[in-house]
C-alpha positions, 0 to 999 in steps of 0.5 A: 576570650578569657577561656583562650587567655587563661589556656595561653597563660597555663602553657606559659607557666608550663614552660617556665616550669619546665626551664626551671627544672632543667636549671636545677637539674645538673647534666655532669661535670660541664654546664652543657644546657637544654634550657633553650629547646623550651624557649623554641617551642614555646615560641613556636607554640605560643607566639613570638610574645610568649616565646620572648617571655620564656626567653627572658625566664632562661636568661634571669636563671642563666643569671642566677646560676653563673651568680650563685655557682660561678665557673670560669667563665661566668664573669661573661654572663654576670656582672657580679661574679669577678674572677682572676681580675676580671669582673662582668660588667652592664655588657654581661646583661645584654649578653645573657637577655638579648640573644635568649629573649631574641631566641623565643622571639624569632623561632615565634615570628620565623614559624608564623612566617613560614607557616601561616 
């Protein structure tokens, strides 16, 4: 039992390493992101649970990015970032953690579903 527990949560520090190495790794001038194909697998690898986990890791550092380096749409993803009169709001945090926690949670729960 602790065996499988600690394997389960040595893949779960995988993937959140690996998402944090793709926020910090810049794709050019346009802020395309790769940061969803780790939360897909690690829904599918490790369970909706874990997969909703990685989930949420991507939408704390989507957070974090459009905070700290804000483009003109940022004010969408944080409710810090106010650009041209227009400020993120309460709505801007379900925005970034609903649909990515929602992402590892399904593509989890849609590959039990359909494959065992």
């Amino acid at each position: 039992m602790k065996s499988k527990q600690l394997k389960l949560f040595t893949y779960l520090a995988f993937f959140i390493a690996i998402e944090i190495v793709l926020m910090l790794t810049p794709l050019g001038v346009v802020r395309a992101t790769t940061l969803h194909i780790p939360v897909i697998l690690a829904g599918i690898l490790l369970g909706p649970k874990y997969g909703s986990i990685v989930g949420f890791v991507f939408g704390l550092l989507s957070l974090m990015i459009n905070t700290f380096q804000p483009t003109l749409t940022s004010f969408v993803f944080s409710p810090f970032v106010t650009i041209g009169g227009t400020s993120g709001n309460f709505a801007s945090l379900i925005v970034v953690f609903a649909p990515r926690i929602f992402l590892g949670f399904f593509s989890g729960w849609l590959y039990q579903f359909l494959f065992r």
